[in-house]
C-alpha positions in Angstrom: 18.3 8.5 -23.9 19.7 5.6 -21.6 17.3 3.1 -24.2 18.9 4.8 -27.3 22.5 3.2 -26.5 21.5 -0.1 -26.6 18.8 0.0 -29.5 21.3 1.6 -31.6 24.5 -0.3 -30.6 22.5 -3.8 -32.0 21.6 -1.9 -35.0 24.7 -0.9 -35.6 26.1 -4.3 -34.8 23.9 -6.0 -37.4 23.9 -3.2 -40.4 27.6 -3.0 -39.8 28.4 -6.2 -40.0 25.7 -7.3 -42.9 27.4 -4.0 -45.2 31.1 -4.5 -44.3 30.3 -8.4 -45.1 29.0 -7.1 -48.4 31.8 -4.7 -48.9 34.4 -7.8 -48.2 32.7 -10.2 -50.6 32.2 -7.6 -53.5 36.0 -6.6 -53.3 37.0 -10.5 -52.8 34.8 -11.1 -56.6 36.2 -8.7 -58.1 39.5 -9.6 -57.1 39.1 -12.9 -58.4 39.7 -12.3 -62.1 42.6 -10.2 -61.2 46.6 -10.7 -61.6 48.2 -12.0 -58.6 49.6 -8.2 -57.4 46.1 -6.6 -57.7 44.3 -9.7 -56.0 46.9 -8.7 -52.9 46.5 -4.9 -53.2 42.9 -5.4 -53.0 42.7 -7.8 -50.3 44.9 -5.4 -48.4 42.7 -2.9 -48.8 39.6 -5.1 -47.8 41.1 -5.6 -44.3 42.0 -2.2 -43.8 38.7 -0.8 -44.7 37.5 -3.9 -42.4 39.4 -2.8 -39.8 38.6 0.8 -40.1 35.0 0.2 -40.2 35.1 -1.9 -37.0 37.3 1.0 -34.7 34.7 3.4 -36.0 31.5 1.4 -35.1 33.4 0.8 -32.0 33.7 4.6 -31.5 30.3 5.1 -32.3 28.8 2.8 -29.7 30.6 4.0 -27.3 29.3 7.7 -27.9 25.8 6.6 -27.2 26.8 4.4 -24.4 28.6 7.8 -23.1 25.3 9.7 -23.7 23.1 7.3 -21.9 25.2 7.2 -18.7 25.4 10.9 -18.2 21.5 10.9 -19.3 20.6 8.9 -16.0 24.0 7.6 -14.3 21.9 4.0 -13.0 24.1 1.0 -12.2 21.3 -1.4 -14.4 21.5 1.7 -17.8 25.6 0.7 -17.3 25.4 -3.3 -17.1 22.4 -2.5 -20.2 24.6 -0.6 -21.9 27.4 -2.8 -21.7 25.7 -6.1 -22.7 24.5 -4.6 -25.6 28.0 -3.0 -27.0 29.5 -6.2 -25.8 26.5 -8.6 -28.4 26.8 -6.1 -31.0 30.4 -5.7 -31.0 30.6 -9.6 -31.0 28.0 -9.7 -34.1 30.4 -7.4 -35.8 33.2 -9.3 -35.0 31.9 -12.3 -36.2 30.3 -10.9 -39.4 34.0 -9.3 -40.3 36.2 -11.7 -39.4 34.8 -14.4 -38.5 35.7 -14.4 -34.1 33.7 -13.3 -31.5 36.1 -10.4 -30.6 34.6 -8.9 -27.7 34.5 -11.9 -26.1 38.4 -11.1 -25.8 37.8 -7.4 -24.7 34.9 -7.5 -22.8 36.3 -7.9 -19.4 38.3 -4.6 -19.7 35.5 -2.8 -21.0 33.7 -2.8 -18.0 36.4 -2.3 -15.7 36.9 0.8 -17.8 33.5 2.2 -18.1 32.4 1.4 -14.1 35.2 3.2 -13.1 34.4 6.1 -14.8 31.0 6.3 -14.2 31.8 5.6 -10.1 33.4 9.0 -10.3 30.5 10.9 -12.3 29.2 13.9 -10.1 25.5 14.6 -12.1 24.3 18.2 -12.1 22.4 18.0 -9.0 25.6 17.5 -6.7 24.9 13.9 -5.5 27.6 11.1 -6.5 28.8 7.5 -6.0 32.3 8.4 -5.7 33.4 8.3 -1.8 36.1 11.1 -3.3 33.6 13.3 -4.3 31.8 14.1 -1.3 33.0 16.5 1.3 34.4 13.8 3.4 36.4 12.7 0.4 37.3 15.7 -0.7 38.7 16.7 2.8 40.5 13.5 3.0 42.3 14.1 -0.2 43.5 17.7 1.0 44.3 16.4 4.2 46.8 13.8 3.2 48.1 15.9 0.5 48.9 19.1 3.3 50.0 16.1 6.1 51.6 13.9 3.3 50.4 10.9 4.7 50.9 8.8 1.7 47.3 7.1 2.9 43.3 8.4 3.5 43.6 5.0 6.5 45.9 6.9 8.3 44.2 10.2 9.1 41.1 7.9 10.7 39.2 10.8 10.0 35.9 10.9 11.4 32.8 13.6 11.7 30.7 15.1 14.7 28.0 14.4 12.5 27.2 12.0 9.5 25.3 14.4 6.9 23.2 13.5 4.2 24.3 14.4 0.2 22.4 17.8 0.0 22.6 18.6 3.5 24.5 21.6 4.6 26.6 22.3 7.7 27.8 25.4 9.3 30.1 23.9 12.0 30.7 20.4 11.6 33.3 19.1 13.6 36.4 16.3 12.0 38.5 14.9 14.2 41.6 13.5 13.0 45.4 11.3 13.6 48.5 12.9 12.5 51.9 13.1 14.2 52.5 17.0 14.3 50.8 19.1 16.4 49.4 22.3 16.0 48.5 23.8 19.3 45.3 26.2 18.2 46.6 30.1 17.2 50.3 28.7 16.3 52.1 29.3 13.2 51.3 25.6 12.0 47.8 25.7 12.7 47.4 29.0 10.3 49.6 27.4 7.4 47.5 23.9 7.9 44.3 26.0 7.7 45.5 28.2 4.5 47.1 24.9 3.1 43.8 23.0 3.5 41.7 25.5 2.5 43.4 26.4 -1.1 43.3 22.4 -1.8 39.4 22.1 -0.9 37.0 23.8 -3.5 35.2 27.1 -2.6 32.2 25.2 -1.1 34.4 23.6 2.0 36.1 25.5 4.2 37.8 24.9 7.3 38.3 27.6 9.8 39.7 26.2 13.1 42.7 23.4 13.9 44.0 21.8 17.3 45.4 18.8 18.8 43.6 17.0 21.3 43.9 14.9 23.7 44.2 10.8 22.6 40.7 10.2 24.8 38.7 12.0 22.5 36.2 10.7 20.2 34.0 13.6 18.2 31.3 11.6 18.6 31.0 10.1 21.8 32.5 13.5 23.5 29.6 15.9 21.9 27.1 17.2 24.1 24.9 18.1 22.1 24.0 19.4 18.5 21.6 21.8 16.8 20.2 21.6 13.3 17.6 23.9 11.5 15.6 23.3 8.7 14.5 26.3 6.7 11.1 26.6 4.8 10.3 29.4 2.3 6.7 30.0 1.4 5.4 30.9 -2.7 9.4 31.3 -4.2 8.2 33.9 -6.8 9.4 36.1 -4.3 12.6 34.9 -2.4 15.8 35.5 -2.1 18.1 34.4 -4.9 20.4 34.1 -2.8 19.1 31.8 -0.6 17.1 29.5 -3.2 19.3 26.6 -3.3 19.2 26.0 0.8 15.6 26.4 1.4 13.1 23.9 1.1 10.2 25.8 -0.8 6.5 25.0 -0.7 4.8 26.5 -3.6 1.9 27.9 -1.9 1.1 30.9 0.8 1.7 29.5 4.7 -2.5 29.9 5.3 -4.0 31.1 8.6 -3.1 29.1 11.3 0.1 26.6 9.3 3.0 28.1 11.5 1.1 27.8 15.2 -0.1 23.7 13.6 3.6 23.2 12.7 4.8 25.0 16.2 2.1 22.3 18.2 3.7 19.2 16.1 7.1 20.4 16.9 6.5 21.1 20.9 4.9 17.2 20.5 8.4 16.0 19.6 10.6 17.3 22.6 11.7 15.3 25.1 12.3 11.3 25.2 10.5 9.1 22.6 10.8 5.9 20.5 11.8 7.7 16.9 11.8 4.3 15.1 9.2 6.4 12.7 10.7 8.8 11.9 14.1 7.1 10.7 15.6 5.5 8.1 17.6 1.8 8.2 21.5 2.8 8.1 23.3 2.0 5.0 25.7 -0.1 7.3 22.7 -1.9 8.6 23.6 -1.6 12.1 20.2 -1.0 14.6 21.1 2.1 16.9 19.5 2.8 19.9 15.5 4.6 18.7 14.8 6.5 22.2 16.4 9.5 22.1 16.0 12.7 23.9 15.3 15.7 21.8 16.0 19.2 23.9 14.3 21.8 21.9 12.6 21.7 18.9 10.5 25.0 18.0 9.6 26.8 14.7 10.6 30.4 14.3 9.9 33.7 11.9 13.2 33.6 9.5 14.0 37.1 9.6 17.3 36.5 7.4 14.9 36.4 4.3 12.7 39.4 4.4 9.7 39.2 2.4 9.7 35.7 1.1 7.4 34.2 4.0 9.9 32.1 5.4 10.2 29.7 8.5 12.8 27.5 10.0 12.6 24.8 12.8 15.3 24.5 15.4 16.0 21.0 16.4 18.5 20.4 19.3 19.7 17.3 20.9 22.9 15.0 22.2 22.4 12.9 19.4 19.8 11.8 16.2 19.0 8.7 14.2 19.7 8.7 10.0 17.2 10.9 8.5 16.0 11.6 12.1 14.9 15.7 11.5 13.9 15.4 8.2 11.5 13.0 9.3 10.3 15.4 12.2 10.1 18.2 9.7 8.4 16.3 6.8 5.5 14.7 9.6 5.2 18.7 10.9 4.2 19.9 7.4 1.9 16.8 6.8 0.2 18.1 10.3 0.1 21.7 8.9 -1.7 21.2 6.1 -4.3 18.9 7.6 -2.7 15.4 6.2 -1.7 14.4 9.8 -3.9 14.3 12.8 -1.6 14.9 16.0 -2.7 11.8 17.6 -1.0 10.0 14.9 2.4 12.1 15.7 1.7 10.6 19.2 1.3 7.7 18.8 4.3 7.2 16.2 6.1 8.7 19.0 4.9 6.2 21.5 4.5 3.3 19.2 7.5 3.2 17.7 8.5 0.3 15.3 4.8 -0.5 15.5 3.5 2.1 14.2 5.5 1.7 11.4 4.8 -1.8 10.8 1.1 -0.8 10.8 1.6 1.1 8.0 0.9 4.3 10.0 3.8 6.2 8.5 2.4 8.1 5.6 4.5 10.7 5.6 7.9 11.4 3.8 11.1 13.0 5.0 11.8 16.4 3.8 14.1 17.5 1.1 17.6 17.6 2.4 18.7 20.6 0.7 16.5 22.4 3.2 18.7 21.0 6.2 21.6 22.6 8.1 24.1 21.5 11.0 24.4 24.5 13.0 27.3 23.7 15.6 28.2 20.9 17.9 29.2 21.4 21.4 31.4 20.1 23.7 32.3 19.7 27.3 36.1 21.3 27.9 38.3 18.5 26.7 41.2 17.3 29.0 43.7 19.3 28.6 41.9 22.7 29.0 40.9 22.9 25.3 37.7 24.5 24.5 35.9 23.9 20.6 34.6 27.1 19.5 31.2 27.3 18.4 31.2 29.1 14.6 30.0 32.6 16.0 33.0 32.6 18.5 35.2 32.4 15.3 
């Protein structure tokens, strides 16, 4: 679909123009032989059919232009799109009246179109839109309850930098405002239910305090926990539960829990994980050795029947794509695609081993991931941060 815009826009450019040209220059001969009153009439109908044929082309072109963004929403489908409305609308132009009209228009079209396709959210909940993602969205309902009048103000920030498609149970936002709400007041509660019937049912926050002006969410956590959960041959799982698992379409096979369990035990404690990260998108190199407190795989007993598994991965701090790189090299190990050694010596290695070529492996799906909770030390003034099961 995102080839049909453009093939159809220059088609429509050039059959347009040719038949509206043929239109004008029948009605013009026959006008010829006419009184002076009919010769008018008729030319005023001429450029109104012109123009009418012109807005619909226009109309037309952009419905397939429409149709191939939403049918993949790719920067180079929009600027493809675009060039081809923009030579076909100018082909038009000139075969109608004689100026490259687009040429005029051109510049506004785009501004028009990128904008709107910056804010399209496609069916499988990623998006370009910084307002569409839960950060966004939280920002918006933050400065709406605070009226702040500004997102700079708030200088919101996260525990945690998640993934699209990753889920969190207790992600932790810290953020500037000049009120207070002391935690279990009055104005705490009506920020809560204020925030929460601006956000949509998928976000919900369930604790506010003020803090003291030293802290910094990120700096100031101890530590954090995510797991990763793994169903086994989905004919059988949990509805429910469908859309947060990562699901291998097979049975586990003797022996793939206690290989994943030996990968994962390999993976504790300080290493280099240069290879099993991803560059930032702000380009900035972070510090690779990092010290990872536990990192086990369990039974899921949540999800009775469906064969399911999840690995707990704890730590102060990870690197961008960090435990879905763990988790994806732990299922290459499982089913016999990864020796050990090689998890070693990535581990060892580090930005080496990578530029070896020795990482075959790809991170795991992110829909499979969850934040757990964030901890931290008791804050200044005698604040503590619940964990979500003290909630």
């Amino acid at each position: 679909m995102q080839w049909l815009s453009p093939v159809a826009s220059g088609c429509l450019g050039a059959a347009g123009g040719a038949l509206m040209r043929f239109i004008g220059g029948r009605a013009h001969d026959d006008a010829s032989d006419a009184s002076l009153g009919t010769r008018l009439v008729s030319g005023h109908l001429v450029q109104l059919s012109l123009i009418g044929g012109y807005v619909l082309s226009q109309c037309l072109m952009f419905t397939f232009h429409n149709r191939g963004l939403r049918a993949l929403p790719l920067l180079h489908v929009t600027v493809l799109n675009l060039a081809a409305n923009a030579v076909a609308s100018t082909v038009l132009g000139l075969a109608l009246f004689g100026e490259a009209v687009a040429a005029k228009t051109v510049l506004g079209l785009c501004l028009l179109v990128t904008g709107s396709s910056l804010i399209y959210q496609p069916e499988n909940g990623k998006t370009w839109s910084r307002l569409e993602t839960v950060q966004g969205k939280l920002l918006k309902a933050l400065s709406t309850a605070l009226n702040t009048g500004s997102f700079k103000a708030l200088r919101m920030r996260a525990a945690s930098r998640t993934d699209a498609g990753v889920h969190a149970h207790g992600q932790v936002v810290e953020f500037r405002s000049a009120r207070v709400f002391k935690d279990g007041t009055v104005e705490s509660r009506k920020l809560l239910q204020s925030l929460n019937s601006l956000l949509p049912p998928g976000v919900r926050c369930v604790w506010v305090s003020d803090v003291p002006d030293s802290f910094h969410v990120i700096q100031n956590c101890a530590r954090k926990q995510y797991n990763y959960y793994i169903s086994f041959n989905p004919v059988y799982e949990d509805p429910f539960t469908f859309e947060t698992r990562h699901r291998i379409k097979s049975e586990a096979g003797d022996g793939f829990v206690e290989r994943m369990g030996r990968a994962a035990k390999a993976m504790e404690g300080l290493h280099d994980f240069t290879a099993f990260s991803n560059k930032t998108h702000d380009g900035i190199d972070r510090e690779a050795v990092r010290h990872v407190e536990k990192c086990e795989v369990r039974l899921d007993s949540s999800s009775p029947g469906s064969g399911s598994i999840y690995v707990v991965c704890r730590g102060k701090g990870f690197l961008y794509r960090q435990v879905r790189h763990m988790v994806g090299a732990m299922l290459w190990h499982a089913q016999g695609k990864l020796d050990l050694t090689e998890i070693e010596r990535a581990l060892r290695d580090g930005k080496s081993f990578v530029d070896s070529g020795g990482r075959k492996w790809k991170p795991a799906p992110a829909k499979g991931l969850h934040l757990m909770w964030c901890e931290f030390q008791t804050l200044d003034n005698g604040l503590s941060i619940p964990l979500p099961h003290q909630l």
